[in-house]
N, C-alpha and C positions, 0 to 999 in steps of 0.2 A: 290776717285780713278779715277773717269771718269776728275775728276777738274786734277790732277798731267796729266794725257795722254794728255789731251788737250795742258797742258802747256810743254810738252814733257818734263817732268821729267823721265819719266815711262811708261814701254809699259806690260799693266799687263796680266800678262796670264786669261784662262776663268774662273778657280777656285777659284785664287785671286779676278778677281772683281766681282765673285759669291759673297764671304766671304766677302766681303766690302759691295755688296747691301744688304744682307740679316739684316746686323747689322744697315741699313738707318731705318728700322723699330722702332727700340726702341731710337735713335736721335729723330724722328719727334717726336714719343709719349712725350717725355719729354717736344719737344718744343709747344707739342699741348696741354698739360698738363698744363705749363707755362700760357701759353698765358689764356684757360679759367679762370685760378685762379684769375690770373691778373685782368682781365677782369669783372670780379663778386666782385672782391675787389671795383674795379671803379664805374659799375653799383649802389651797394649798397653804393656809398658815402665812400666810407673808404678811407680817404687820402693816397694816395702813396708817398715814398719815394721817391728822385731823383731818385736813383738807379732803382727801379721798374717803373716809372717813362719812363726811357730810353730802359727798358729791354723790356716793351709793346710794344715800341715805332719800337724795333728792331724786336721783333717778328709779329709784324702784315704787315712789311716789307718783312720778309721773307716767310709770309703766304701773298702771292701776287695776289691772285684770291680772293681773303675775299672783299667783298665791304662792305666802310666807313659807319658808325652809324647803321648797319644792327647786328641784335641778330648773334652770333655764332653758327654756326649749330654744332653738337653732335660731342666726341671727335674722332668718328672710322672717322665720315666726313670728318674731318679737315687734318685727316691722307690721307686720301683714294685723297683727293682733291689736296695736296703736293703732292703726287703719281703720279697722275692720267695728273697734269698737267707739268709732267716731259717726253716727249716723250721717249728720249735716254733713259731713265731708263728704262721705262717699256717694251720697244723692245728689248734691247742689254742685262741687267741683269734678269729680270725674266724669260724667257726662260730657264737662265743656272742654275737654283734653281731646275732644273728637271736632272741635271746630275749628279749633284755632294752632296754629304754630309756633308751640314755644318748646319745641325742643323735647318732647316728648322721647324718643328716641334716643337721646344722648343721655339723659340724666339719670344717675345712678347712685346707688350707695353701695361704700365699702366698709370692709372692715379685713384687719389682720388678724388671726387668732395661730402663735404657732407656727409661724411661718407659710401661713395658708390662707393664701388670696382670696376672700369671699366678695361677690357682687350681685349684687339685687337693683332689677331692673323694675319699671311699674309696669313691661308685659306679664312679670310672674306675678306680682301684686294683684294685679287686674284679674289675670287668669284665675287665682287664690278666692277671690272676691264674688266673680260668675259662680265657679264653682260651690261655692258655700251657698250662696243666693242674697248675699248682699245687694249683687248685681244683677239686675236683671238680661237673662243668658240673651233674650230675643231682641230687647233692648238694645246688647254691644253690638251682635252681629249687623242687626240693620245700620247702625251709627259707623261703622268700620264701612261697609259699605258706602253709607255717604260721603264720608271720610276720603274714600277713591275720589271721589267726584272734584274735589276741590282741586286749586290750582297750587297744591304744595310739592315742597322739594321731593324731590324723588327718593330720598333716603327715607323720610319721614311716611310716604304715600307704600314705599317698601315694609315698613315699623306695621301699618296697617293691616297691609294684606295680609301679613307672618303671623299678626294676631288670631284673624279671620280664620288665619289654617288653623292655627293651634287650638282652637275652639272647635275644632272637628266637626261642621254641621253635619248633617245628615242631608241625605237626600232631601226629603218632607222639609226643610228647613229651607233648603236651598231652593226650592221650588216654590216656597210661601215668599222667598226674593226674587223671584224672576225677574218682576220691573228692574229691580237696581241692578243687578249683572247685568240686563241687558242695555240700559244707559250705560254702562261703562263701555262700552264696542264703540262710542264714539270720543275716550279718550284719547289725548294727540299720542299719549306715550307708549308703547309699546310694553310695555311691563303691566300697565294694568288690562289693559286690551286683550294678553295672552292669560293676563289671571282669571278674567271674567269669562273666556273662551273655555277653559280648562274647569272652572266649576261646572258651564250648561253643559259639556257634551254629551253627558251621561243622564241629562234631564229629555234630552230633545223628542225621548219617546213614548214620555208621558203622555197621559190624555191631558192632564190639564195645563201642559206648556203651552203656551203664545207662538205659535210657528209664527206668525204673520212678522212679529216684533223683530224676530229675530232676522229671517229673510229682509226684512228695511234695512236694517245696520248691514248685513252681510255684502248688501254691491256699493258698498262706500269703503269695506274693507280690503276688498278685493282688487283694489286700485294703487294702495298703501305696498308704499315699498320699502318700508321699514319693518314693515310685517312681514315675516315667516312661517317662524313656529307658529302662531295664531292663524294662520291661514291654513296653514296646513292641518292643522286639527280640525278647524271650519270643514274644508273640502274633504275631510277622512267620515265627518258626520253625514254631510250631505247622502251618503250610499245608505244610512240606517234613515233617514230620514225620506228617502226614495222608497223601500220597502216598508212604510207606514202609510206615506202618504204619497200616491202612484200620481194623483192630479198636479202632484206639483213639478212634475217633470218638467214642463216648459220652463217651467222659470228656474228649474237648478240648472236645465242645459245652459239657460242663458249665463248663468252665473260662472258654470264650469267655462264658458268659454270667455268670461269675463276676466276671469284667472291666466287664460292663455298668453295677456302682456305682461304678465309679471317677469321681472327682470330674473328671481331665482330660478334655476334651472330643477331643482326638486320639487319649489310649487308648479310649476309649466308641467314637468311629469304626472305629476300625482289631479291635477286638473284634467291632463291631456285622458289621462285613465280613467276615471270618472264618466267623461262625456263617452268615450269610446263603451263602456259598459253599459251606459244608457242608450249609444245609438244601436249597440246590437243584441240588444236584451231581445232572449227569448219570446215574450210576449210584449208587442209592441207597446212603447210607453206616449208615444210622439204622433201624432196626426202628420198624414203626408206633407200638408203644409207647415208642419212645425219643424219637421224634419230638413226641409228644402231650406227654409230659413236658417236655422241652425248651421246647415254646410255651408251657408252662403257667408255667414257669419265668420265662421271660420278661418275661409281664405284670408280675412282681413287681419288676421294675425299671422299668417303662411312666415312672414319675413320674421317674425320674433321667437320662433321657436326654436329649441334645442335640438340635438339632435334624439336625445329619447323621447321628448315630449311630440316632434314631427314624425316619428318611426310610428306610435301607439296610434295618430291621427290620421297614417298618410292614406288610408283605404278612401276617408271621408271628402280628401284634399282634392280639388276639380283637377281632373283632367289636363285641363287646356294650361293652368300653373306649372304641370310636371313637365309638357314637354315644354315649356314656352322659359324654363330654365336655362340663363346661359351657358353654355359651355366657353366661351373662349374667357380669358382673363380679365376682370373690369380694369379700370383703370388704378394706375400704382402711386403710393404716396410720397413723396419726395421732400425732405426739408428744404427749409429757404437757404439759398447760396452765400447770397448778398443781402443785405437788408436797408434799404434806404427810406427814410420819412418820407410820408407826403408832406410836401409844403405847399399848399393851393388854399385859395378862398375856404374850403370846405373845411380847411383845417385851421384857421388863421384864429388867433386869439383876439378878440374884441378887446379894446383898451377901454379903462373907468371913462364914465361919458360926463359926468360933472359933481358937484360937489355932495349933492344928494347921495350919488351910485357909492361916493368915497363912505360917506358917513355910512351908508348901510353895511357896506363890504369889513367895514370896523368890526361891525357884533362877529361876521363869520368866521373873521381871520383868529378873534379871540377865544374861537370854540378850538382850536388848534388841530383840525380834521383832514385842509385843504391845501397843499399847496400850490394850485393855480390860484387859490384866490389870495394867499399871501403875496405871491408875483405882482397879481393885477393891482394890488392894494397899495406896496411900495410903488411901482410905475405910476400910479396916479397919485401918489404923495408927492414924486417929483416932478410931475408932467403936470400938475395942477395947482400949484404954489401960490398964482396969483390971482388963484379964484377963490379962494377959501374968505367966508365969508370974516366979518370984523369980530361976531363973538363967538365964532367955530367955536373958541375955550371951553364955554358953556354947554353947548351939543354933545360934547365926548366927556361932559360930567359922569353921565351913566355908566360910561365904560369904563373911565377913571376909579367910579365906587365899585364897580364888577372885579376889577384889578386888586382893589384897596378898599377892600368894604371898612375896614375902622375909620373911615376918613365920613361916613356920616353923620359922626356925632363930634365932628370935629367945627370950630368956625371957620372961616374964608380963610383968615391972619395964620388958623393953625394950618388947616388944607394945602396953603399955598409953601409953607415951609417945610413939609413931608414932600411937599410935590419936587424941591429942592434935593433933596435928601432922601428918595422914598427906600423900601426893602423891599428888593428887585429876587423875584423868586429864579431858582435854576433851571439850567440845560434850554434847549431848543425851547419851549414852552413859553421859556421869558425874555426872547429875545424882540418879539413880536408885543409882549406887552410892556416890555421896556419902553418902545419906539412909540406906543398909543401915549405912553406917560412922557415921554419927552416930547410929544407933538405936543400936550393939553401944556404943558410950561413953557412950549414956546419956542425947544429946542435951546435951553439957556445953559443948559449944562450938556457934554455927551452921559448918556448913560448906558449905550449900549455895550459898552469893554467892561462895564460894573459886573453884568450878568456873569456868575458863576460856572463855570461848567465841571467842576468837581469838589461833592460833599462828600462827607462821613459815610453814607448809604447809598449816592450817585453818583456815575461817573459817567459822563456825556459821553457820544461817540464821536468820535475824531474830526470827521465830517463836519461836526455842529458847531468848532472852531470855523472852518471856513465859512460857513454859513454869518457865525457871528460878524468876521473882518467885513464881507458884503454889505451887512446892514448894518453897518459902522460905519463905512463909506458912504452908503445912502445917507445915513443920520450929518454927517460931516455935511454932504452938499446941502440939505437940508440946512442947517445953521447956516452954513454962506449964500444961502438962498441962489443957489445954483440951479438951473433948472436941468440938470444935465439926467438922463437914464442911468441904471444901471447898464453894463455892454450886457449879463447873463441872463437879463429878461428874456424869457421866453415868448417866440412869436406864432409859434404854431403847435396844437395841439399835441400829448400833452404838455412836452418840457421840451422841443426842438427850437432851435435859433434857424433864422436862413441868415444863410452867408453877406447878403448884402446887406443885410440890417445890421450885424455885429462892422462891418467896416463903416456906415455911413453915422454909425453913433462913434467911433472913435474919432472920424474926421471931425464928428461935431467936439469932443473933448481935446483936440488937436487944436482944433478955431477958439475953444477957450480959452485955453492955455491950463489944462487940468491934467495930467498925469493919469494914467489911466490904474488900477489898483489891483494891484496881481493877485490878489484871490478872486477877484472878479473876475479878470482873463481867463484864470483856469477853468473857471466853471463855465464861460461862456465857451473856452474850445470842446470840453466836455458837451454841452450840448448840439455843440452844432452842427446843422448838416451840410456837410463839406460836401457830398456829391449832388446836391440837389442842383435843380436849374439855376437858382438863387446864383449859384458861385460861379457861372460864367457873366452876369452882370456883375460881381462883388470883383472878379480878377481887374477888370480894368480899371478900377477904382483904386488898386492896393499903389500905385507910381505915386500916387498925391500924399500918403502918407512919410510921413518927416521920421518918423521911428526907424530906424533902420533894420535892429533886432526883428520888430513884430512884421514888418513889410514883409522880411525874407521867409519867415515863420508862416506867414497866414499862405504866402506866394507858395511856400511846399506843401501845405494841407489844404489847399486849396483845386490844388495840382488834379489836372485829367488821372495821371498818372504818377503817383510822387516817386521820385528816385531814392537816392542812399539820403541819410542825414546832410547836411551842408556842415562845414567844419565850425559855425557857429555854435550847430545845437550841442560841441562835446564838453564845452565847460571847460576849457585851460586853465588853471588855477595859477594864481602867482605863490612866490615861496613864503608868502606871510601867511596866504591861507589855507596851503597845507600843512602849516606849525601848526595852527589854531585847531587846527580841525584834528591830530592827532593829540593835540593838547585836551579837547573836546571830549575824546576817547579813552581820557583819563579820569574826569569827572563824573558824576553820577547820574544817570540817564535824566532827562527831562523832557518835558512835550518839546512836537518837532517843533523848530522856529520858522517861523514864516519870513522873507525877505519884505522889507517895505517898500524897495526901491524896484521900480524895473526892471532896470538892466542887471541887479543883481537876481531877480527871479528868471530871466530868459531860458537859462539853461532850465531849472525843473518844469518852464512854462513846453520848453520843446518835448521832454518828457513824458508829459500829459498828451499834449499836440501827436505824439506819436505811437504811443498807446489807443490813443482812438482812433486813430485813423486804422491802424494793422492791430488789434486786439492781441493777435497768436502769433507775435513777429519778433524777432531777435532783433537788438539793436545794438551789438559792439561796439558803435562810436558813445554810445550814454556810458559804459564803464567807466569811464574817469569823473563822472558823477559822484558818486559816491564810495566813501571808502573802503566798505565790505562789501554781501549781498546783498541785495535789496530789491524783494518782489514790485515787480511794476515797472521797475527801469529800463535792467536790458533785458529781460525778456517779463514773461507773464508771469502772474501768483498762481501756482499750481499746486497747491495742497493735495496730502494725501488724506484719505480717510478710509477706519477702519474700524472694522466691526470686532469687541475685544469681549471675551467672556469674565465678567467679576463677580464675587461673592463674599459674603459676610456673614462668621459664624458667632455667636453670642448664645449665653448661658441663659435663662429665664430662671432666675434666682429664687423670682417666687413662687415658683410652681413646685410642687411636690415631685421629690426626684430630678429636682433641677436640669430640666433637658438643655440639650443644646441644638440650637435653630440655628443652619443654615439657609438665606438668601443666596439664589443666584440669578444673574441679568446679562442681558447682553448690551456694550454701551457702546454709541455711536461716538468716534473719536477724530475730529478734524484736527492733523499734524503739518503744521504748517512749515514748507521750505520753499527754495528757489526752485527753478528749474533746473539748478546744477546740485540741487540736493542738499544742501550747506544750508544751517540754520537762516534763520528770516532776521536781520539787524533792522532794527530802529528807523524810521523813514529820515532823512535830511534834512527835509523840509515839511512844511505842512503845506505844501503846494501839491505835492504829488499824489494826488487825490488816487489814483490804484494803488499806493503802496501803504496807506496809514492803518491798516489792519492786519497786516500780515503778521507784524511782530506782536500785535497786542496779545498778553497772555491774562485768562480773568483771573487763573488762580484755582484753588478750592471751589468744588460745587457751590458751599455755603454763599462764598463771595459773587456767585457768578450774577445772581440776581442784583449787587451792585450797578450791572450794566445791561442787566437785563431789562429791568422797568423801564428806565429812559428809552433804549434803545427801541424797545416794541411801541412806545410811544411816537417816537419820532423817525419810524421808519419811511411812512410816504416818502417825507419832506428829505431825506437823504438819499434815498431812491432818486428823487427829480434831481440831484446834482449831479448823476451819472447815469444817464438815462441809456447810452449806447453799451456800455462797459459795467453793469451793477455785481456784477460776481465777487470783488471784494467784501462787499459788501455782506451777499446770502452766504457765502461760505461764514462769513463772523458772528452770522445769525444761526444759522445750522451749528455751530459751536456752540453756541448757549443754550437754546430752546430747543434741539433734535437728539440731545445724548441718552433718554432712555425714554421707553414706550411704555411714560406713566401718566394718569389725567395731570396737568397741572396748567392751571388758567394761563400763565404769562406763556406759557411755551404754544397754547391753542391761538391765542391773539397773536404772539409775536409770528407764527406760521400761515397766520388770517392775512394779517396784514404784507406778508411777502406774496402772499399768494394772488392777490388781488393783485400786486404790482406785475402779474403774468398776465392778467387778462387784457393787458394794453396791445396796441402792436407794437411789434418789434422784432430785433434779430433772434434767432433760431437758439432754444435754448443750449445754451452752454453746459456745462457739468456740475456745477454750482445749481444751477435753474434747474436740472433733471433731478439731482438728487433731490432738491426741496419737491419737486413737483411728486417722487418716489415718497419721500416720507408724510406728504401730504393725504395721497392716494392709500394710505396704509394707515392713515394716524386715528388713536385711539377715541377720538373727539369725531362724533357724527359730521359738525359743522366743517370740521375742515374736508374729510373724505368730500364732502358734494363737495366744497368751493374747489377742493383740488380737479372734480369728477368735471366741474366747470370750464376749468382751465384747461384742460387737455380736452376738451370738445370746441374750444373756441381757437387752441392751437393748430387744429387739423387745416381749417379752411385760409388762415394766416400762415399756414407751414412753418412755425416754431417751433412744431414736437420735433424733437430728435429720438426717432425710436429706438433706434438702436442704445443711445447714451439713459435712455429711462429703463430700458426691459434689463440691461446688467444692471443698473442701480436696485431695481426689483427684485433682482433675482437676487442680490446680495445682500439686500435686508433679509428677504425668506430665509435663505441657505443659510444663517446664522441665525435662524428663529429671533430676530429683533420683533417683527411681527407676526402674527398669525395671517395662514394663506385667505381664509371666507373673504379678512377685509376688501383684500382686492378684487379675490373673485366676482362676488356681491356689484363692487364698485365699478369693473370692468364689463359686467353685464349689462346694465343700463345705457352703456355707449354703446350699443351694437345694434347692427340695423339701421342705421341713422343716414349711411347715404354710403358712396362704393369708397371713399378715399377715407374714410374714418372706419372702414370693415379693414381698408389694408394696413392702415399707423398702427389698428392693433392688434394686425399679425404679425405685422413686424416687430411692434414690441414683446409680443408672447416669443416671439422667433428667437429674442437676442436672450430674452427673461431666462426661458426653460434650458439651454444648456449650461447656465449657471448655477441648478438646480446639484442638490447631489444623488449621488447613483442608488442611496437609499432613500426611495420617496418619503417624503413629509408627509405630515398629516392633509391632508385636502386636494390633494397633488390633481385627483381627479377631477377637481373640476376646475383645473386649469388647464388640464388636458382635451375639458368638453369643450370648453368655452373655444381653445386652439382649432379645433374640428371643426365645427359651426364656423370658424373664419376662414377656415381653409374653403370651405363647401361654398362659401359666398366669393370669394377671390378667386378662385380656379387657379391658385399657384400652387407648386411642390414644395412639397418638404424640404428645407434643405439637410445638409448632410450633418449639421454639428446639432440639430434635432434630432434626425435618423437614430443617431446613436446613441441619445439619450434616450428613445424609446425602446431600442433593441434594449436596454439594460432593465429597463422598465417593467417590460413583457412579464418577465415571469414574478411580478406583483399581480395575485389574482383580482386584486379590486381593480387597476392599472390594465389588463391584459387587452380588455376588448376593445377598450377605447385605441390603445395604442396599435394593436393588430392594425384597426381599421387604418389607422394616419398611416403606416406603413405599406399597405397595400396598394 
């Protein structure tokens, strides 16, 4: 790059000949690479080709500081010396390796010599470079330092600091930086916040430190709960900084007591410690009024503290708190029994209001994020037919080229015969943009059955076939310019049908004479609420319908009280169709088929209908449904899952002495069977929206990503088709994206995206919903632990948590070390204190966690044992007994002992 500026080709900007020098690193290596091999061919006699010959000839040219018949010095030398004797380089481009990101960090040079791996990084370059004085030393260190400052990836912001250290400042150095350590105390990320903490603390008792700077940043850190270690080293200085500087008492009380909401139970100690030495310091540090303030302060943290952080403070704690503590038991937390929607105004979905709402509601549904608003969007495609203005066509041009960007440089004549013909992307994604392009033609062709839903690299979830048949039904009445609804629109917040709505749209497809379309049925009993008031106006409506099948069907889910099956729902088969169907059983598995017809879907419509109504219910009369087991029929999908210990040994070939490296993990393993135990067969139909995941198998890790991207993509939108019943579903998600606790982006999104589907209301989670909610609250991704921390704080007041079904999920990740104890700990601290029924859901889940624990504690055990105390203390209830005995065995762990004495006692 510098060769083109010189020759005035090119005047590169500073980024570009950042990106040029930093890749000069792995150039040299190659040619420094060369040249030793060369070289040691020669030495040892081995006759060279011409070519190799020429190739020495050219590189010992180009290494122009090497003097003649002299040994070659080491391969980082040879690099470092090509560097080193480049002035322009090393002035003009490594300086700009501190602004910008291009991979600093990663790039490297190798070489083999001998079967001996060599790699040369540009930290040792660099370091080689300071050292000599190429570099200037004061120079790097301030630039690394600003270098924190930027908003780069953390790996690279990591590459930094590691420099920083290896440059060994001194004191006197680090002290000529104060400003910039102390700008970094207001980075978001924790990493650099404890690096810059751990440079000052050893500064702070200088004379010529900036106490004042430092105290600024300190009460905005203090607040930070992502902070620990940086806190804790803060509040360890604060006591040398108190014997310096006595004036500043006031304001470290404040600070110590600012610390006292911190959610860690070691910051709360080590804070609560602090304040206590300051308020009974020998010679008074505090003015009576600073003193009164200070306790008065205090109290207002009384409810957040631990039990060692309350014990160190309680001398200071009023009076009127201690006894004004309740003793009898606050009130107890109870999961929801029964779970039924609201259906009211408050919840009612607004329908698209006119042609305008439709054209805007286009851009959003194309963003593929919403599916209320893909609902709203089809209902006013067919609820407003004959408003659409005369060159709507033109209007949804935009969206058209958003769809189909090569169609801008196309003309009308070509535009309009691609619009014929277009290339329909796959899975859920393109079903929605199928239907924009079949509206802007006119609806002249179907194209919704085009959409793909299994390629090379993707494989749609099961689900997004039913999804397809719906808007393929919509797109059909559309061409017949039917004005008719979908039956599965959803009428009330998020995805619930009332019952009268779903019978007054059938009478209306009854008075057309339209057939009503069995994957649409299904989803609409799936979502509907069968117990709501809605269904004592819908019962007297069901006599008018001509169907005979759905009359009796909706008349038993519809029911105050439903009884046994009716001998409709068992599916008699004639003897042609049990040939077929063993004949079937000889052939090579294939996607389920869906019936087209009604009356041939009734039976897997009753199915559905009956699954949702009793989630956890046996149904004997469905057996003749299908010809083997099949989860979701006659009884529920009840997968097991288990925690499996694997490992993986491999030789490192290249390393001197060829070791051998063993990997070990522990992997989360969903085994899917019936409830009679017997493998999971094939669903029947693709109607039976609880059973189409049971048998799915991904295969190989490798492959699982196959079904993983789609899937995490189009999770909402399969979620709203089973909105009462989704446990199929997170169990097939928890199969893909929960089998080991390592960062990996689709598995943080595909767990985001489930997890948000908790924060709705609804029934009480299930076992499916606990575990996710368990591997949520533990998972290795910051982002997910709060959404999880979210979701089980918004569960308390909805009564969704099942405490019991979360604290064994908990405690059976731990007991298998799948995850480490802090994450919970940590995570579990932040909920406490928040109000009396969210103190008891997690005592009760510590209640069910800890005797799943094993009898030889784990690492951190203690402070799940504090955090259990502190909830005890706030609840006034006992211990019970499958505790008790986990702490007798506890006791004589002396870190364990006293905590546990105490819950004992």
């Amino acid at each position: 790059m510098l060769d083109f500026e010189r020759l005035g080709f090119i005047t590169p900007t500073p980024r570009l000949l950042a990106l040029s020098a930093i890749s000069e690193l792995i150039k040299y290596g190659a040619q420094a690479s060369t040249l030793r091999q060369l070289n040691n061919y020669e030495n040892t006699r081995v006759t060279l080709t011409k070519t190799q010959q020429v190739g020495l000839t050219e590189l010992q040219q180009r290494f122009e500081q090497l003097t003649p018949h002299e040994q070659l010095p080491s391969f980082e030398t040879l690099i470092y010396e090509k560097i080193s004797h480049n002035p322009v380089f090393f002035e003009r481009a490594v300086p700009l390796f501190f602004d910008f990101d291009i991979n600093q960090d990663s790039i490297s040079a190798h070489s083999q010599e001998h079967k001996l791996w060599q790699r040369v990084t540009w930290r040792e370059i660099i370091l080689r470079l300071t050292a000599s004085g190429h570099l200037d030393r004061a120079d790097i260190l301030t630039r690394c330092l600003l270098a924190l400052r930027r908003d780069f990836r953390r790996p690279l912001l990591t590459w930094f600091k590691e420099l920083f250290l290896a440059l060994r400042p001194t004191p006197a150095e680090r002290l000529a930086r104060q400003a910039e350590l102390t700008e970094l105390l207001a980075h978001p990320l924790p990493l650099v916040v404890n690096f810059a903490l751990d440079q000052l603390k050893d500064l702070w008792t200088e004379p010529a430190f900036r106490l004042d700077a430092l105290l600024l940043y300190a009460e905005g850190l203090l607040t930070r709960q992502d902070l620990k270690t940086g806190i804790k080293t803060l509040l360890g200085g604060f006591g040398k900084l108190l014997k310096r500087h006595p004036a500043q008492a006031p304001t470290l009380a404040r600070l110590y007591a600012a610390a006292l909401a911190h959610a860690d139970g070691a910051v709360q100690e080590r804070a609560a410690r602090g304040l206590a030495d300051l308020l009974q310091a020998k010679k008074p540090l505090l003015t009576p009024a600073e003193t009164a303030e200070t306790t008065d302060s205090l109290r207002h943290y009384a409810d957040l503290l631990g039990p060692a952080a309350r014990a160190l403070v309680a001398p200071w704690l009023a009076a009127a708190e201690e006894t004004a503590t309740p003793t009898e038991p606050g009130e107890a937390y109870a999961p929801l029994a029964d779970f039924q929607p609201e259906i009211s105004p408050a919840t009612a979905i607004a329908p698209v209001a006119d042609w305008h709402e439709l054209l805007f509601l286009t851009g959003q549904v194309l963003k593929h994020d919403d599916p209320g608003a893909l609902e709203r969007w089809v209902d006013g495609l067919l609820r407003l037919q004959g408003h659409w203005p005369a060159d709507y066509a033109a209007a949804l041009q935009p969206y058209v080229q958003r769809i189909l960007p090569y169609l801008k440089d196309k003309t009308a004549t070509e535009q309009a015969a691609i619009l014929k013909n277009p290339s329909l992307p796959d899975g859920h994604a393109g079903l929605a943009q199928a239907l924009v392009l079949s509206w802007a033609n006119g609806f002249a062709a179907p194209l919704l059955p085009r959409v793909s839903l299994r390629e090379t690299y993707s494989v749609a979830d099961p689900l997004v076939a039913v999804e397809q048949q719906r808007l393929a039904h919509a797109e059909r009445l559309l061409r017949q310019r039917q004005p008719l609804p979908l039956l599965s629109t959803p009428t009330h917040a998020p995805h619930w049908l009332a019952p009268e709505v779903l019978v007054q749209r059938l009478l209306a497809y009854q008075a057309a004479g339209e057939e009503p379309m069995p994957a649409d049925v299904a989803v609409a009993l799936a979502r509907l609420a069968y117990a709501s008031p809605g269904a004592d106006a819908a019962r007297p409506l069901l006599p008018t319908l001509d169907h005979e099948g759905l009359r009796e069907l909706l008349g038993w889910l519809l029911a105050a009280a439903p009884g046994p099956l009716p001998v409709a729902a068992t599916g008699r088969k004639s003897l042609l169709k049990q040939f077929t169907e063993r004949l079937g059983q000889l052939l090579p598995p294939a996607a389920a088929p869906t019936p087209a017809a009604l009356a041939e879907a009734l039976p897997w419509l009753w199915a559905v209908a009956a699954r949702t109504r009793q989630p956890a219910a046996e149904f004997p009369a469905l057996a003749a449904l299908t010809p083997g087991p099949c989860p979701g029929v006659v009884g529920p999908w009840q997968p097991r899952w288990a925690l499996v210990r694997e490992s993986n040994t491999y030789v490192e070939k290249w390393k001197p002495g060829k070791p051998e490296v063993t990997n070990r993990w522990t992997e989360l393993r969903i085994e899917p069977a019936t409830s009679a135990g017997a493998p999971a067969g094939a669903a029947p139909s693709g109607l039976l929206l609880y059973s189409l995941h049971a048998a799915l198998k991904p295969g190989h890790a490798y492959h699982r990503w196959h079904h993983t991207t789609p899937l995490v993509a189009d999770f909402p939108f399969l979620e709203a088709l089973v909105p009462r019943l989704p446990a199929p579903l997170h169990w097939h998600l928890l199969g893909l994206v929960a089998t080991r606790d390592a960062p990996d982006s689709s598995a943080r999104e595909g767990l985001s995206q489930a997890l948000r589907g908790l924060l709705t209301v609804g029934p009480a989670f299930d076992e499916a919903a606990a575990l996710l909610l368990a591997v949520g609250l533990t998972n290795n991704a910051p982002v997910c632990r709060a959404l999880a921390l979210e979701v089980l704080l918004a569960a308390v007041p909805t009564r969704r948590l099942d405490p019991t079904r979360l604290g064994q999920a908990l405690g059976q990740l731990l007991a298998a070390d799948f995850v480490p104890i802090p994450r919970l700990s940590d995570n579990l601290a932040q909920a406490r204190a928040i109000d009396t029924p969210t103190d008891d859901a997690l005592r009760q889940t510590l209640e069910a966690l800890l005797p799943e624990l094993p009898a030889a504690p784990l690492r951190n055990t203690r402070k799940l044992l504090e955090a259990y105390a502190d909830l005890v203390g706030r609840t006034r209830r006992p211990v019970p007994p499958a505790v008790q005995a986990r702490l007798r065995e506890w006791q004589a762990t002396p870190a364990l002992k006293k905590v546990a004495t105490g819950l004992l006692a």
